[in-house]
C-alpha positions as a Markdown table, in Angstrom:
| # | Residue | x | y | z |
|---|---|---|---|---|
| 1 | Unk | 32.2 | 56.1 | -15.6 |
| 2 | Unk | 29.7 | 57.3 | -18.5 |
| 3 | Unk | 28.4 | 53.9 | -20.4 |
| 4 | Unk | 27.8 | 55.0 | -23.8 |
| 5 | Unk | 25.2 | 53.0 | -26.0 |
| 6 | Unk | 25.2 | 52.9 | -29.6 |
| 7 | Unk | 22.1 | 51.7 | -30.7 |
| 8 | Unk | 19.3 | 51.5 | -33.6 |
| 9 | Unk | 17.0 | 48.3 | -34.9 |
| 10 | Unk | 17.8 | 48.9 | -38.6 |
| 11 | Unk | 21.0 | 47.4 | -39.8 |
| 12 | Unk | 23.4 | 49.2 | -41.7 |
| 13 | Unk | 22.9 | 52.7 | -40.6 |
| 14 | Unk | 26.2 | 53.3 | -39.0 |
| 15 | Unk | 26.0 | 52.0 | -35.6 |
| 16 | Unk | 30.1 | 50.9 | -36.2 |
| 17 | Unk | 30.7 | 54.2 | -37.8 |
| 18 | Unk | 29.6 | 56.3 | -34.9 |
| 19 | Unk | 30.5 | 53.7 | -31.9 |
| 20 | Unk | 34.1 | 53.6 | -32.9 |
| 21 | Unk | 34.6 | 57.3 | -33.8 |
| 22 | Unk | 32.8 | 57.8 | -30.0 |
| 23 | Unk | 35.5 | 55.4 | -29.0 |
| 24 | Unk | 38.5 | 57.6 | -30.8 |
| 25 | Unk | 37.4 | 60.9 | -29.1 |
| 26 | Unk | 37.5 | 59.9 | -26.0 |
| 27 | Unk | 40.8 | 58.1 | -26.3 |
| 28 | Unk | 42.5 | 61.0 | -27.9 |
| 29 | Unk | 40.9 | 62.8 | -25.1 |
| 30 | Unk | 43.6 | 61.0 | -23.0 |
| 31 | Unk | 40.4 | 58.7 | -20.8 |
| 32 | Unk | 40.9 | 55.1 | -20.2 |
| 33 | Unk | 38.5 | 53.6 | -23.0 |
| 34 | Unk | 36.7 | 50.7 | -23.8 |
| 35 | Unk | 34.7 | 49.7 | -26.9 |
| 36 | Unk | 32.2 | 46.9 | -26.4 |
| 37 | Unk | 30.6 | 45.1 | -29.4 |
| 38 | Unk | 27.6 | 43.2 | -28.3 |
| 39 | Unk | 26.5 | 42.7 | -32.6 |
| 40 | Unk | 27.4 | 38.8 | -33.9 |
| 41 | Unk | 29.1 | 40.9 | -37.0 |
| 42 | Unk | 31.7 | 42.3 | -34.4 |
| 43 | Unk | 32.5 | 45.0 | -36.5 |
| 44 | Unk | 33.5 | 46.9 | -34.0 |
| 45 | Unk | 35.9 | 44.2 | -32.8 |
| 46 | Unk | 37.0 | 44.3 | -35.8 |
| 47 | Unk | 37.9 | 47.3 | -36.2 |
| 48 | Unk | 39.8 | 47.3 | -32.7 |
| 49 | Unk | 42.4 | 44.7 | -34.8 |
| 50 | Unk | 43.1 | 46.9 | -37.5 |
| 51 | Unk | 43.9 | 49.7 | -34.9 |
| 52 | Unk | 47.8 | 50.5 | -35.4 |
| 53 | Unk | 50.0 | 50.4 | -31.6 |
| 54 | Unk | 50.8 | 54.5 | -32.5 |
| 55 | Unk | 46.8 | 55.5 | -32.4 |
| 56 | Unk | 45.2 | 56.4 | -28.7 |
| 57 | Unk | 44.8 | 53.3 | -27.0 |
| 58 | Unk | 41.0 | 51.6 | -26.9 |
| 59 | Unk | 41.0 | 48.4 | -25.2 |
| 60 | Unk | 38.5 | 45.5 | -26.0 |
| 61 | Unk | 35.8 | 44.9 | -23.6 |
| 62 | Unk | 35.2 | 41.4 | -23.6 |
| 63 | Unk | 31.3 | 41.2 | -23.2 |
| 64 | Unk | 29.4 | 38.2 | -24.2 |
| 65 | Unk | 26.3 | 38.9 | -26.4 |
| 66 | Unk | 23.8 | 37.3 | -23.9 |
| 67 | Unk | 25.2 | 38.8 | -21.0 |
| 68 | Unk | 25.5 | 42.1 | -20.6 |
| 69 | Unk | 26.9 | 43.3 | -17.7 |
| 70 | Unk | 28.9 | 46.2 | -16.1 |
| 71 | Unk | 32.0 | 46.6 | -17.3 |
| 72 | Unk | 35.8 | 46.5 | -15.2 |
| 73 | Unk | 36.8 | 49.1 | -13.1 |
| 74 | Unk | 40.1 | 51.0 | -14.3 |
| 75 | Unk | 37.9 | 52.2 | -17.6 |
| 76 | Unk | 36.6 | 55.6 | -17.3 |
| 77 | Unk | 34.9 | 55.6 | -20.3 |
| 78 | Unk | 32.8 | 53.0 | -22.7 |
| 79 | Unk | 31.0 | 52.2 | -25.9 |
| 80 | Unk | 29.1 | 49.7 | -26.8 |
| 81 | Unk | 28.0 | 48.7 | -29.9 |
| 82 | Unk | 24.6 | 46.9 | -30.5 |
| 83 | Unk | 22.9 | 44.8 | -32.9 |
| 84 | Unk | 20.2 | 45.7 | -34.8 |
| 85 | Unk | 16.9 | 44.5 | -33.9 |
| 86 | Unk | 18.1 | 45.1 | -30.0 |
| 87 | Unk | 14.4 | 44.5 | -28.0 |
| 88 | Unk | 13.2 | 42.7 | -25.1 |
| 89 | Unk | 15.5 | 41.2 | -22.3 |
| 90 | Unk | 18.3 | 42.6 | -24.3 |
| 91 | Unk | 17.3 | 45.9 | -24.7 |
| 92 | Unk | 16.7 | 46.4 | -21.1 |
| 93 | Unk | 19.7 | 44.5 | -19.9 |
| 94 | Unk | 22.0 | 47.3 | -22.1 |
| 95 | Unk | 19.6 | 50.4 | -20.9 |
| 96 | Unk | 20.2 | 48.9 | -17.1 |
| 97 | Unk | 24.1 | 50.3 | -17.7 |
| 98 | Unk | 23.7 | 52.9 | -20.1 |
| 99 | Unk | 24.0 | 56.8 | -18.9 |
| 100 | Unk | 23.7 | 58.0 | -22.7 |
| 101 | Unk | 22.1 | 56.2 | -26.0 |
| 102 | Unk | 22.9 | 57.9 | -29.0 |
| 103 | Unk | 20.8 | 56.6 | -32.0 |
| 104 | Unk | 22.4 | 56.8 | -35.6 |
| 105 | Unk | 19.6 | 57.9 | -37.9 |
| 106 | Unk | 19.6 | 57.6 | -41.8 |
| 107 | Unk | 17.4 | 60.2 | -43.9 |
| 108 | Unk | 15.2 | 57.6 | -45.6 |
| 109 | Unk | 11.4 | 57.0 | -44.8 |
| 110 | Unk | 12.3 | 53.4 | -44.1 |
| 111 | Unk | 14.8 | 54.0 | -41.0 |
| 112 | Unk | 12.5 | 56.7 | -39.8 |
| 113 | Unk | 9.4 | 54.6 | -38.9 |
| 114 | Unk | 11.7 | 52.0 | -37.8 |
| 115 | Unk | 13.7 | 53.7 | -35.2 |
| 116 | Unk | 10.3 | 55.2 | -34.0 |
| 117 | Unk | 9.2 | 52.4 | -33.0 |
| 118 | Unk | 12.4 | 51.5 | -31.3 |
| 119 | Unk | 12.7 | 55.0 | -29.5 |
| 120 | Unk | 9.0 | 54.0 | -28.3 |
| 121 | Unk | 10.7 | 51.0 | -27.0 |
| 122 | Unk | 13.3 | 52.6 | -25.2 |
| 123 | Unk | 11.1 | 56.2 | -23.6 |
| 124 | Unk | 8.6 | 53.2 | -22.4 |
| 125 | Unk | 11.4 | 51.5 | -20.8 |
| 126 | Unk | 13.0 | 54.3 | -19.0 |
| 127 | Unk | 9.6 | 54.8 | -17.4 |
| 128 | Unk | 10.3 | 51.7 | -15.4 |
| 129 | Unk | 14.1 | 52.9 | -14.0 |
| 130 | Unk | 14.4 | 55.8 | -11.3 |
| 131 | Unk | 15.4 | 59.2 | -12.3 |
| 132 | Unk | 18.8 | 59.0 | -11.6 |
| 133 | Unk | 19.1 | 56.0 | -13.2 |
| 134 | Unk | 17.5 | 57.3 | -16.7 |
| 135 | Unk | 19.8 | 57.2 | -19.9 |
| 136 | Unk | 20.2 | 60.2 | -22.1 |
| 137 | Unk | 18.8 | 59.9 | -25.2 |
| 138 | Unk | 20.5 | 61.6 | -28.1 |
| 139 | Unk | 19.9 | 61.0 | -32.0 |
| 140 | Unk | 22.7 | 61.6 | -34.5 |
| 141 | Unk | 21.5 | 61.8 | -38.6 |
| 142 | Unk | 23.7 | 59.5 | -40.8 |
| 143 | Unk | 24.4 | 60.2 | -44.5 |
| 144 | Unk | 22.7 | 63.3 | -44.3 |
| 145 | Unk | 22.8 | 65.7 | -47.4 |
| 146 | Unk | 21.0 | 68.6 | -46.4 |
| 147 | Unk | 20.2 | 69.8 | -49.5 |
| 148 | Unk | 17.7 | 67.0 | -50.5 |
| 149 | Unk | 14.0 | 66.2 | -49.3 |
| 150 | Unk | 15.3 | 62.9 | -47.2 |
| 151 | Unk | 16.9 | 65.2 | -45.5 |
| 152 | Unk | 13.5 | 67.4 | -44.8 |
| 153 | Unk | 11.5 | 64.6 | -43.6 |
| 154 | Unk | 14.5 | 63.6 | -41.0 |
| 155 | Unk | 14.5 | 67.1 | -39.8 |
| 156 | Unk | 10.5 | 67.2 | -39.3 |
| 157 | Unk | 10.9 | 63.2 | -38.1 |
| 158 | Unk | 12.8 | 64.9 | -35.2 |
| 159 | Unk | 11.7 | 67.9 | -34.5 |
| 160 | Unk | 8.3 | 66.2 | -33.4 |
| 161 | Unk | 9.8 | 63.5 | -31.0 |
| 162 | Unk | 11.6 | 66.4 | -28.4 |
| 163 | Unk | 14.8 | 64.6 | -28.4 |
| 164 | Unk | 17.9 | 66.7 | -29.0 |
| 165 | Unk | 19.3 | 65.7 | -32.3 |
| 166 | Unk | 23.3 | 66.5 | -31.5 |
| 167 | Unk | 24.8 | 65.7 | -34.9 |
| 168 | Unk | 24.0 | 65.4 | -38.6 |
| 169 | Unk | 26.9 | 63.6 | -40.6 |
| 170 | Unk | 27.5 | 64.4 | -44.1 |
| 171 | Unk | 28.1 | 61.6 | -46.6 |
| 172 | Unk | 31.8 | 60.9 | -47.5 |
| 173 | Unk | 34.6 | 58.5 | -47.9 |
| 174 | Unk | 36.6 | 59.6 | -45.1 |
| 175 | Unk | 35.1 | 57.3 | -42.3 |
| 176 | Unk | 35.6 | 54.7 | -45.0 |
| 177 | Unk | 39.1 | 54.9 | -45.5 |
| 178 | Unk | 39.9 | 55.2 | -41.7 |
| 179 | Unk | 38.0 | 52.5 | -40.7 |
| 180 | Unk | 40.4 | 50.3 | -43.0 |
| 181 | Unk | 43.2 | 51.0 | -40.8 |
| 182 | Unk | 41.5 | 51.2 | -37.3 |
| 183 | Unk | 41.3 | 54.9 | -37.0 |
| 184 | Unk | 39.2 | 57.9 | -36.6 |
| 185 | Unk | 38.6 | 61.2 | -38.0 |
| 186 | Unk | 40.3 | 62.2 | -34.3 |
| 187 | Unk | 43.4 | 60.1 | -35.1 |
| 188 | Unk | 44.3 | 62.4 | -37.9 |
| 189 | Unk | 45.5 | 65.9 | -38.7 |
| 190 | Unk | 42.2 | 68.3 | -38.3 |
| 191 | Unk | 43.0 | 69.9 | -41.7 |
| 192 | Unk | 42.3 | 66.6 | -43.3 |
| 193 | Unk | 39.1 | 65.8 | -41.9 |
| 194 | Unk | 38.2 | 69.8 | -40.8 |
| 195 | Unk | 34.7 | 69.9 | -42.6 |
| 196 | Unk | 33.6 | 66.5 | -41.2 |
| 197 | Unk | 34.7 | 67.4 | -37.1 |
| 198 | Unk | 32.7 | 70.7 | -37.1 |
| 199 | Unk | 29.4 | 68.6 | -37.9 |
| 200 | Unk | 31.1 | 66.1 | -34.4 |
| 201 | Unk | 31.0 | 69.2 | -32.9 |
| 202 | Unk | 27.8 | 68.9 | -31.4 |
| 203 | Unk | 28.1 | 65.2 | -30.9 |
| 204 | Unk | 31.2 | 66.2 | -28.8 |
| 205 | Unk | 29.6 | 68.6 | -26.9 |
| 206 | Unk | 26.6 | 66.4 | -25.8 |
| 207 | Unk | 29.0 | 63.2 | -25.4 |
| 208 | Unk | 30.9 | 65.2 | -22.4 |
């Protein structure tokens, strides 16, 4: 049962975004799904209540925010999504379950030195754990126009850590709109969302 962790210190850089469209492709994958919201926003939770009874089914894994545990058996796959400024007992408590962590990443100068700092935090941490028992560690660029020089400096940010970067999302309205009613871009025709699920292609890809 692959524990997926969404997680970054910044707030605001899609955490939500990316945990619940996660959460969407595997459910329309036909698995078992859970989606875990460990942040006192709950956004994610939120989210879950706005999904409509028609969508792929994600159920609601009640996890309290000081205790995280393993989750229920019967799930075959789960999310979670994290607060920012995850660190200390916390952090290792979530890395203690997780088998991938995939880090949303915004192209400003700000979130960069910030979630170096955190991946530190977390490469440091899986020094302690066994092999086997080492998450994957994946980053996935948020808001990224590619055609500016944010976008440059996230690319050279990267390219010096030797993480795989499985993703870079473009900036549009469509995860907006679908988050209003509790779906994802995987909820809907392809042809209406086609440009923004060949960027998840990747994300897909390293996810499975």
């Amino acid at each position: 049962m692959p524990v997926i962790v969404i997680a970054n210190p910044k707030g605001g850089v899609g955490k939500s975004t990316l945990a619940t469209n996660v959460a969407g492709y595997f459910a329309t994958q036909g698995h078992s799904v859970m989606l875990g919201d460990i942040d006192k926003q709950q956004s994610s939770r939120l989210w879950l209540d706005l999904r409509p009874p028609a969508a792929a089914p994600i159920a609601a894994w009640e996890v309290a925010r000081d205790d995280v545990v393993r989750p229920p058996k019967g799930t075959t796959h789960v999310v979670l999504d994290t607060p920012a400024g995850l660190h200390g007992k916390r952090l290792k408590d979530v890395l203690r379950i997780a088998d991938r962590v995939l880090v949303p990443l915004q192209a400003s100068i700000f979130d960069i030195y910030a979630t170096r700092a955190f991946l530190d935090q977390v490469m440091d941490q899986g020094k302690e754990q066994a092999k086997e028992q080492k998450p994957r560690l994946g980053i996935a660029g948020m808001r990224v126009d590619e055609r500016t020089i944010a976008s440059e400096q996230l690319q050279q940010f990267v390219a010096g850590l030797g993480l795989p970067v499985v993703g870079m999302l473009r900036p549009t309205q469509n995860y907006v709109h679908l988050a209003a009613r509790g779906l994802t871009l995987f909820d809907v025709a392809p042809g209406r969302v086609a440009r923004d699920l060949e960027q998840w292609t990747g994300i897909c890809k390293w996810l499975s």
